[in-house]
VEXVO-420800 format. One record per residue: residue in one letter; y, x, z of N, C-alpha, C in turn. Coordinates in pm, whole numbers, plus 50000, padded with zeros to 5 digits. Example, Ala and Ser with C-alpha at 12.3 -4.5 7.8 and 13.67 -1.06 7.14 Angstrom:
% VEXVO-420800
A494315131950780495505123050780496705132050780S497755128550708498945136750714500035129050787
END
This chain:
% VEXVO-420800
X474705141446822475805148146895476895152246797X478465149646818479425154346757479525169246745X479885177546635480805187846607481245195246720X482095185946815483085187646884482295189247021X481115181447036480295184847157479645191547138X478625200247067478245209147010478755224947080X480255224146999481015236547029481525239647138X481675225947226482305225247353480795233447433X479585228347374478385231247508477785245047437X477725251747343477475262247318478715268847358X480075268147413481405274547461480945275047587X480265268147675479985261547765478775273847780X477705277247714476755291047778477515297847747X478375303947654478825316747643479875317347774X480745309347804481335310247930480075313948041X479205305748040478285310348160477695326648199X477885331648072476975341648021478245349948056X479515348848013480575357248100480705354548234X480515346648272480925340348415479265353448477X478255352548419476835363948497477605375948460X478335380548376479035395548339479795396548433X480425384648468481655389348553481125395748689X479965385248760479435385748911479335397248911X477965402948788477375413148791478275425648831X479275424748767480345435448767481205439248923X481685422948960482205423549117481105426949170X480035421349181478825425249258478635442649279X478385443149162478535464949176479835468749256X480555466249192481835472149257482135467649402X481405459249444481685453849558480535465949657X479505464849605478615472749673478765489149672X479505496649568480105508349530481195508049609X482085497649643483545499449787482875499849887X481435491749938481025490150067480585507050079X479505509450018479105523150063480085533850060X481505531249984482305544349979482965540050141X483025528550121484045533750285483295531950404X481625533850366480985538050499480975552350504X481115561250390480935572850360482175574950417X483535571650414484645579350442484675572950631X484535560950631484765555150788483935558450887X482755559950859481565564750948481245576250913X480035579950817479595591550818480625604350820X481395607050744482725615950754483035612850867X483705608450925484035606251099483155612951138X481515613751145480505618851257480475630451233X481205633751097480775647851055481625656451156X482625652951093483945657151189483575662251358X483085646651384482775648851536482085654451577X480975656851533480035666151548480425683251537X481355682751422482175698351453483225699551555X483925693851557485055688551682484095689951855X482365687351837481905689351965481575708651939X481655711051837480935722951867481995733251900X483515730051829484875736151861484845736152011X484605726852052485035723152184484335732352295X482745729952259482225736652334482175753352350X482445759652243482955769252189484565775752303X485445764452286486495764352372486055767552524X485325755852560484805755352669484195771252738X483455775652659482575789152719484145803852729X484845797452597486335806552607487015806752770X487325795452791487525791252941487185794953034X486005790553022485325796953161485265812253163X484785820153068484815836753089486765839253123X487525833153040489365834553124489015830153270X488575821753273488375819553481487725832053542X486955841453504486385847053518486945863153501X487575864553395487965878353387489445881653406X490605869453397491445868853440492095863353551X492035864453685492735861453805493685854253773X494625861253702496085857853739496665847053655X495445840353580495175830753444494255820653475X493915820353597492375809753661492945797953639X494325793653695494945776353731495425776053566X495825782053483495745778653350494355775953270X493535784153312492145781453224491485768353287X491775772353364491025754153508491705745053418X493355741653382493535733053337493275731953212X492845738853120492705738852974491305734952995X489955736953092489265732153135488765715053108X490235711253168490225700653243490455691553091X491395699953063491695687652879490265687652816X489845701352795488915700352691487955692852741X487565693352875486295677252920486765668752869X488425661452901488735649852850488395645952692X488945656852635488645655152517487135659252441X486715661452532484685663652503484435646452501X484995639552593484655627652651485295619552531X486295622252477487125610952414486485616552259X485745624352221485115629152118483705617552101X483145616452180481445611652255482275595152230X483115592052294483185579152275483675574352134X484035583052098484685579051958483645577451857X482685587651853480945585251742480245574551842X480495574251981479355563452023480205546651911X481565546051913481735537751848481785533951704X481825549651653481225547451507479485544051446X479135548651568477755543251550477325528351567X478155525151687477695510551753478005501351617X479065505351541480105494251406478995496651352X478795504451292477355510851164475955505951215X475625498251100474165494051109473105507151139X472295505151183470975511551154470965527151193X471925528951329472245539051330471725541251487X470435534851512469675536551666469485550651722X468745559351613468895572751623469785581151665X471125575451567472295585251566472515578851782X472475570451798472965564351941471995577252087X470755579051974470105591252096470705603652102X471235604851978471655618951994473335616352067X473585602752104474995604152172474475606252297X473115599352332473015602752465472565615652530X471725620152432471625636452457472525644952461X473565641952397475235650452413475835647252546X476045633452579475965632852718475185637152865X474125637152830473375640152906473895651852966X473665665052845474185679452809475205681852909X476135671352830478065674252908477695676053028X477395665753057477055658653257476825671153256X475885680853269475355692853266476055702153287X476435701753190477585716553157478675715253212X479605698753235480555702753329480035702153494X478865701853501478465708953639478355719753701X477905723853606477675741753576478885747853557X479915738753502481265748353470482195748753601X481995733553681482285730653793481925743253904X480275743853908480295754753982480475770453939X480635774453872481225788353823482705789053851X483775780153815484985779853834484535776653982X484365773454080484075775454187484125786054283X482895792354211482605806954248483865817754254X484535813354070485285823654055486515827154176X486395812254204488005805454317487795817054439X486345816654480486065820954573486015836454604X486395838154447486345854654499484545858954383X483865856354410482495856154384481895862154258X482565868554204483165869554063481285874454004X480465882854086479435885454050478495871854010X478365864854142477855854654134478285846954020X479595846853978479755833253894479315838253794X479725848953748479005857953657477445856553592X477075860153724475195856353688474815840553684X475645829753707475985821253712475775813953575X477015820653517477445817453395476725821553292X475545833453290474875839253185473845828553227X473325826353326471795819553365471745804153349X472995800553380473265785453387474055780153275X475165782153275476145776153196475955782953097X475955793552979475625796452886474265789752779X473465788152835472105778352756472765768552786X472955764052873473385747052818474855744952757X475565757652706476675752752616475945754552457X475015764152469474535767752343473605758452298X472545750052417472115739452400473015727052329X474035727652385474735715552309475395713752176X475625733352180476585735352032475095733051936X473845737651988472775734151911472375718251873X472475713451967472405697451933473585692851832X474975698051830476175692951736475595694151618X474785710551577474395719051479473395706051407X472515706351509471245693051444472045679851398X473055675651446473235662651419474235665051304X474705675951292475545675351186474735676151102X473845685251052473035689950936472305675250921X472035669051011470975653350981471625649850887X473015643450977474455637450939474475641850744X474365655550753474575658850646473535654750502X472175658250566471375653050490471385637150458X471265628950513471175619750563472835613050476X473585624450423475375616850357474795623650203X473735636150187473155637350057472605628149984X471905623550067470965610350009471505601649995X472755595050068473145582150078473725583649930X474345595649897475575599549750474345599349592X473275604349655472485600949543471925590249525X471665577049622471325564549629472235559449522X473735561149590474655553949530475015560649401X474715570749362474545571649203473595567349157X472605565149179471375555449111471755543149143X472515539749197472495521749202474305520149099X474845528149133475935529449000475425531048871X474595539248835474295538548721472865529148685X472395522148795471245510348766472655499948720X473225497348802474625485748749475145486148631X475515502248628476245504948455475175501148379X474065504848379472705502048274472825481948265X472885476548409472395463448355473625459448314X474825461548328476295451848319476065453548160X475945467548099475865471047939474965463447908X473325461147945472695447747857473045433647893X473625432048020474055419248027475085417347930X476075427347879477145423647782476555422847663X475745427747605474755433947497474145421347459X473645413147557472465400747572474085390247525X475075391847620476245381347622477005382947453X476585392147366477685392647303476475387847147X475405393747136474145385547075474355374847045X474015366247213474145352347219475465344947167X476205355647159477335347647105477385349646986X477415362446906477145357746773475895347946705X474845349046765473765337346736474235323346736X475095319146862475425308546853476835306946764X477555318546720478495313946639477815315246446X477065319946432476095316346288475415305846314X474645303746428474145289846446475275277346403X476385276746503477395265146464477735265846319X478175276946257478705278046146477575271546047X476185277646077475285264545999475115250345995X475465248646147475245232846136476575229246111X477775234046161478735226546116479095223945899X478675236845872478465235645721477555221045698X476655224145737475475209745713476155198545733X476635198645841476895186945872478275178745796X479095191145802480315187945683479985185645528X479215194445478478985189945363478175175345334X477345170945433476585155345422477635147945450X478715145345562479695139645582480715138745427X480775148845398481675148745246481065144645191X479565143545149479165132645035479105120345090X478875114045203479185101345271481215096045203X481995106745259483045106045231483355101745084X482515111744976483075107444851482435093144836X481625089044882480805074344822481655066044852X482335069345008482765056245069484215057245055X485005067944999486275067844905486015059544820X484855058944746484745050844579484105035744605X484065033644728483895022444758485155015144826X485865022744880487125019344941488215014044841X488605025444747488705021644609489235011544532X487565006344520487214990944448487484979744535X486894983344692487534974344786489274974344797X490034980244757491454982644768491754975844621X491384972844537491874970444439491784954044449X490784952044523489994943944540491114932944645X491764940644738492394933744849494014934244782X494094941444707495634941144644495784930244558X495124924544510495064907844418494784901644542X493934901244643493984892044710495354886844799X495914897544830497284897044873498164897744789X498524893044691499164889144621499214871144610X497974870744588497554856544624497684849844739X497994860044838497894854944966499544852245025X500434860044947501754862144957502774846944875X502004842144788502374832344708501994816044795X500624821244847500464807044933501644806545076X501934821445157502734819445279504224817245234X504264815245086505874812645063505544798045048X505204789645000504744777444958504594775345149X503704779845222503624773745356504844773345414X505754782845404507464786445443508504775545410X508084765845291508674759245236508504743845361X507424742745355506544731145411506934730845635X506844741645621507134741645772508734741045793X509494741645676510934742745706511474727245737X510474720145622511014703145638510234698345748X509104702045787508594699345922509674698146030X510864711946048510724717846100512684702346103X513244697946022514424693045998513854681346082X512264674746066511774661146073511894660746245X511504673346260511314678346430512784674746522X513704678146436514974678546484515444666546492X515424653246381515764642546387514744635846527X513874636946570512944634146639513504636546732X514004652246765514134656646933515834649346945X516674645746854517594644546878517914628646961X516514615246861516304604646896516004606647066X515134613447076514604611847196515554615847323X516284629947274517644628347417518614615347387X518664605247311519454596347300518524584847437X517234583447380516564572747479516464579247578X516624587547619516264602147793518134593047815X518704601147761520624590647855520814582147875X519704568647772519434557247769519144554547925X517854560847929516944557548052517814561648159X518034576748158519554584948268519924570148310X520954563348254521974553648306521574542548385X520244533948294519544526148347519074527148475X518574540348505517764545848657519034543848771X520084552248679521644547448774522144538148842X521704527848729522754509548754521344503548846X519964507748839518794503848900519004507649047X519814521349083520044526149206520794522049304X521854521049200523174512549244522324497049273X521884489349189521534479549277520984472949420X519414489449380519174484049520520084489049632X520764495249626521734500149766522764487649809X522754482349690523804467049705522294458049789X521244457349715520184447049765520314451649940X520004465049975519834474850085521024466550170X522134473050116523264462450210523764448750181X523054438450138523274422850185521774419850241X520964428750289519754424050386520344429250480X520824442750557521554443450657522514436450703X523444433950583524774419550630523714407450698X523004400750606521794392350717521094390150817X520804406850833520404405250981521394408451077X522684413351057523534414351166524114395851178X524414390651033524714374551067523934369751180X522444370851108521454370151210521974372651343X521684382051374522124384151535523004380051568X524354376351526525754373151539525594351951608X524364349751503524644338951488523344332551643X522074345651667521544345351826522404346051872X523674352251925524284358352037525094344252051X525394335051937526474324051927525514313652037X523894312051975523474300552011523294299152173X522994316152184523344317752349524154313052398X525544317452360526624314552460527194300352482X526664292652356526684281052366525824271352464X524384277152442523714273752590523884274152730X524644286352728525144291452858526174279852889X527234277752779528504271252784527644255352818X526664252352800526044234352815525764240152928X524784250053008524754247453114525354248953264X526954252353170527734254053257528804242053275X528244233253151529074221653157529054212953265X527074213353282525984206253384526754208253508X526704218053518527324224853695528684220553670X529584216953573530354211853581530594197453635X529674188853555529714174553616529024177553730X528244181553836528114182653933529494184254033X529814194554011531364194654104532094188354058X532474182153999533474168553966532804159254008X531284157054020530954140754145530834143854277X530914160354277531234163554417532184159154466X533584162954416535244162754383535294145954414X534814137054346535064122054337534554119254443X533124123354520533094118254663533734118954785X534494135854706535294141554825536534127854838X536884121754694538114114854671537924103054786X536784099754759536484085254832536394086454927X535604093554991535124096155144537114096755208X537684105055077539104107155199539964097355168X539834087955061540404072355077539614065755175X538764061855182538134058755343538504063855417X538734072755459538934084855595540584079355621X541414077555494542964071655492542924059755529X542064049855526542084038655542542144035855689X540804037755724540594042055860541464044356002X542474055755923543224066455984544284057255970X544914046755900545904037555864545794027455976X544234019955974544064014756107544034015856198X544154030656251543914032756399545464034156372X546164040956307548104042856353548624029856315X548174021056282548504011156336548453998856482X547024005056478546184004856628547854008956745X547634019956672548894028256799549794026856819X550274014156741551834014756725552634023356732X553794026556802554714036256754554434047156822X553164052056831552554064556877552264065656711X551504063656679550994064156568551484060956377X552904062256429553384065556300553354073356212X553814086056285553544099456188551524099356154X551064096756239549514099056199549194087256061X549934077056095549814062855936550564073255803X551344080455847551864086155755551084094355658X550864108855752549704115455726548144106055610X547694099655700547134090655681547244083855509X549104080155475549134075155336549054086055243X549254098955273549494111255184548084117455142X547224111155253545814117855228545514106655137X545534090855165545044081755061545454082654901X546844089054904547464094454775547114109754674X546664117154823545924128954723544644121354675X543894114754740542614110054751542744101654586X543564094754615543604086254438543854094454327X545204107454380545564118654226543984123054220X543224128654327541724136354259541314125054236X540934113154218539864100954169540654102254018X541784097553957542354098053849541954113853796X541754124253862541964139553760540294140853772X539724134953798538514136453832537804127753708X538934118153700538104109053560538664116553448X539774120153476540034127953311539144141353283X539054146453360538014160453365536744155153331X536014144453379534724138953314535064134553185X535814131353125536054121353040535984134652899X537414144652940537374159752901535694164352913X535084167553017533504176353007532954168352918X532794151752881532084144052781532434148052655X533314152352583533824157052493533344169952442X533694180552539533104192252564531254193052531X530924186152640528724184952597528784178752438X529354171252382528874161552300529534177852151X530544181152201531054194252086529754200552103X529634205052248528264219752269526844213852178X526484198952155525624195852130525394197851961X526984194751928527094195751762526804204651706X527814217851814527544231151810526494236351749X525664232751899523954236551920523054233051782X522994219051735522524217351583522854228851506X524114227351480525304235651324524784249551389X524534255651495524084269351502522424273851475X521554259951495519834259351430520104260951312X520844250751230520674251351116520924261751023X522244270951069522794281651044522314290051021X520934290051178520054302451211518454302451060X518514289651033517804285250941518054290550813X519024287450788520064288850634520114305750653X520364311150755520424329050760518894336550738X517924330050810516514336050734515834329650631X516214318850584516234318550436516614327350339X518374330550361518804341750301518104356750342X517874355850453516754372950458515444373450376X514554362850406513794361350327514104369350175X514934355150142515274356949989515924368549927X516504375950030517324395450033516334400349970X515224401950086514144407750120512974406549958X512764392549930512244391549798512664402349694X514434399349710515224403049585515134420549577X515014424849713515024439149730513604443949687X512954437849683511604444549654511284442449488X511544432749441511614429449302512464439949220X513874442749297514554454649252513884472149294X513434468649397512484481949402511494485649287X510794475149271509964473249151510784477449001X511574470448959512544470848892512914488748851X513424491148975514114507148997512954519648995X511774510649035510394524448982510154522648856X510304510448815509604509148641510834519248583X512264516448622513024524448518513064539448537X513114546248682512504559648668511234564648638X510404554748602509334561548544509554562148407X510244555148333511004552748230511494562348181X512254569248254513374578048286512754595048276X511894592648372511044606948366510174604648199X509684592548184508534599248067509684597547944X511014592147943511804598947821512544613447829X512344618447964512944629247999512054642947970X510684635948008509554645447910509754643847801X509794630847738509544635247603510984642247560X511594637547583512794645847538512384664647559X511984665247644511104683347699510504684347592X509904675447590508674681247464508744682847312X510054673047338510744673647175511534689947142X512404690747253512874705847251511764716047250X511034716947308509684725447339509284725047178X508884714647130508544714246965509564719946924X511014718446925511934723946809512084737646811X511444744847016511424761246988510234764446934X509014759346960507774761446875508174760446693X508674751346682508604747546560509844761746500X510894767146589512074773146518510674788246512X510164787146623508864802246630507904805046545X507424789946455506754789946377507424797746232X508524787646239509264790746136509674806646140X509834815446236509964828546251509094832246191X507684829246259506244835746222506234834046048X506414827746044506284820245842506664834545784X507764833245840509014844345753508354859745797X508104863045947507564873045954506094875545888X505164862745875503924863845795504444866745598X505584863645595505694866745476506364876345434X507344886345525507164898945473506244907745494X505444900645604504414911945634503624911145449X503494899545438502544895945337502964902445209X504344905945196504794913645105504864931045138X504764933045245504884945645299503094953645280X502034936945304500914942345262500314944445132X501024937045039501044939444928501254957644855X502514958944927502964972344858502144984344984X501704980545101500454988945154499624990545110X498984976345057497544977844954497574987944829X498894982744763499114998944699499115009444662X499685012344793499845027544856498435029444892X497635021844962496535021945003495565029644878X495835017344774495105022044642494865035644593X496335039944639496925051844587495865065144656X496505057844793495675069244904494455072444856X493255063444860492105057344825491615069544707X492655065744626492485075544526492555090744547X493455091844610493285109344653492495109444748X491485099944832491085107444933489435106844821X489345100344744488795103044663488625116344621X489325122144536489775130444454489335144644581X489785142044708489565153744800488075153244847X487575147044851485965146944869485125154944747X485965154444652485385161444529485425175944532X487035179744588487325189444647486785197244699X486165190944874485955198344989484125200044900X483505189344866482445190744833481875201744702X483115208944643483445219544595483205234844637X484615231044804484505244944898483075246144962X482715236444988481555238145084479845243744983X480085241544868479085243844785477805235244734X478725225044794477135210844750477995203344648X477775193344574478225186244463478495168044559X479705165244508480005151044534479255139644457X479515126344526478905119844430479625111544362X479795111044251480295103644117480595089444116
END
């Protein structure tokens, strides 16, 4: 156990040992307030009351003989009568309640009821005498008052008499209790302090022994391990010296490291802008690849929508030569129909002129549609035989256009390929370029550390020193203390 715990736990009973002085002390005094202010709150109160009943009753017998010998004074004594019951009554309730608060006071509670009892009594008796007197009766109340009401006022002033004198005895004893328990308290608080103040010098020669002991073995520990500290200090001051000569030599070495680092990180952001540009012109391509596969497939479609309309256009040619051999039968049927129509207006002779007429104009439209009818076929032959050329030159077209998608499509993916190899390119010169800077702050941190390891290394030098120095006086004070204390150091 430390010194320091020691003094703390022997502080530790003597506090306890005040902390029992203290109780002891509230404890008395606590019990010395309780009994004084039963003595002043209760018992003094009963004393009182108990004389206060005997005043009264005293009053009372005054009263009644004024009812009695003075006429012309009866409705004054009746009412002085009348208070002093009240206040007989407000006397009785006042000890019945000092008793009821107060322990152990069953007894004192009989003698409230025997005072009552009494009263009941006596203001019966006083009742009928003031009665009498009203009436004139003055003999009667008279013999009344000696036979009746007189013993039972004297009865009661006798009962006040007893309870006071109890009261009294009974407040003797309580005053000599409480001087024997005051002076049992004064007796123990004085050996409890007596015992508390012992124990405390015991335990302060006790500490003072062991802490001597223990200081003086500690001081010869101290002087050994001063003179070992010492030799070890002398010991670490060459070593750091030695140690200060190698971190300048390392200071030297990490500096050209540190130039080699720099030519390095500088190469490497050159191939990182390298790569930068490359990833660029790789991007730019495929967005060019991106849009001549879209130009292809819209050709594409351009060049479906052609082959359609060209189909449409052949099979509208079809329905063409259909109504033009429609058209040519119509021609013939109405050159026949003219012919015909020529023979009968001739049939008719000169009835039938204007109808031969008619007749030649229809044979003449009939020949213009046979002639426009051959040029229009002749025209649609021209027309199918174009749609047909068409129709090829738009297969082949359609051919020659997904060739070129195809071949987009190749070229775009080859450049995709292309455009990941160079951002991956791109990123791992962009790391290394990171990592080259990352080295040149490591390497500028190292180079801090160098410089800070080497004044430290010079700073421990002239600590070791001082150290030495110290070393030496704490030396020198072990010799000292092992002096004051009266034991001898060791050498």
């Amino acid at each position: 156990m430390t010194i320091s715990k020691k003094i703390i736990g022997w502080y530790a009973v003597v506090l306890v040992l005040l902390t029992l002085v203290t109780g002891v002390s509230f404890y008395a005094l606590n019990q010395t307030q309780t009994t004084y202010d039963h003595f002043l709150n209760v018992d003094e109160r009963l004393l009182e009351g108990a004389n206060e009943l005997r005043t009264v009753a005293f009053a009372q017998q005054t009263y009644v003989r004024g009812v009695l010998l003075f006429p012309e004074l009866r409705r004054l004594h009746q009412t002085l009568l009348q208070a002093n019951d009240r206040k007989f009554k407000q006397i009785l309730a006042k000890m019945r309640l000092l008793l009821q608060t107060a322990e152990k006071h069953a007894e004192g509670l009989d003698f409230i009821k025997d005072f009552e009892s009494l009263q009941e009594k006596l203001e019966q008796a006083e009742h009928e005498a003031v009665r009498l007197a009203l009436e004139d009766k003055i003999e009667e109340a008279t013999a009344y008052t000696i036979n009746e009401f007189r013993p039972l006022s004297f009865a009661l002033i006798d009962k006040a008499a007893q309870f006071h004198e109890r009261k009294s005895r009974l407040l003797d004893k309580a005053r000599v209790h409480l001087t024997e328990r005051v002076r049992l308290f004064t007796w123990t608080l004085a050996a409890v302090s007596l015992f508390t103040i012992l124990v405390g010098l015991g335990i302060g020669i006790h500490l003072s022994r062991t802490i001597t002991r223990e200081l003086r073995e500690s001081i010869i520990q101290l002087s050994a391990s001063s003179a070992e500290i010492l030799a070890t200090t002398t010991q670490v001051a060459s070593g750091a010296a030695e140690t200060a000569a190698a971190v300048s030599e390392t200071t030297a070495t990490v500096e050209e490291v540190k130039q080699t680092a720099q030519l390095a990180s500088q190469k490497a952001r050159h191939v990182s802008d390298s790569a930068q540009k490359a990833s660029s012109v790789s991007q730019a391509g495929r967005r060019s690849a991106d849009e001549a596969i879209q130009g292809m497939h819209r050709i594409q479609e351009q060049m479906g929508s052609i082959a359609e309309s060209i189909v449409q256009l052949s099979e509208q040619s079809h329905a063409i030569g259909q109504i033009i051999a429609t058209v040519n039968d119509l021609a013939e049927q109405s050159n026949l129909l003219a012919v015909n129509a020529a023979i009968e207006a001739t049939r008719a002779g000169e009835q039938g002129k204007s109808f031969g007429v008619v007749a030649q104009e229809i044979r003449s439209l009939a020949e213009q549609s046979r002639q426009a009818t051959s040029q229009v076929r002749t025209i649609l032959g021209d027309i199918q035989k174009a749609t047909n050329v068409a129709v090829l030159a738009t297969e082949q077209g359609n051919k020659a256009v997904e060739a070129g998608v195809k071949q987009s499509a190749e070229t775009d993916e080859a450049i995709c390929l292309l455009s990941a190899s160079i951002n991956e390119a791109a990123q791992a010169a962009t790391q290394i370029a990171a990592s080259s800077q990352q080295q040149m702050v490591g390497m500028d941190q190292v180079v801090l550390a160098m410089n800070n390891i080497k004044q430290a290394s010079e700073q421990n030098v002239t600590g070791t020193k001082q150290a030495e120095v110290a070393a030496q006086g704490l030396y020198e004070m072990g010799g000292r203390l092992s002096a004051l204390v009266g034991g001898k150091a060791a050498r």
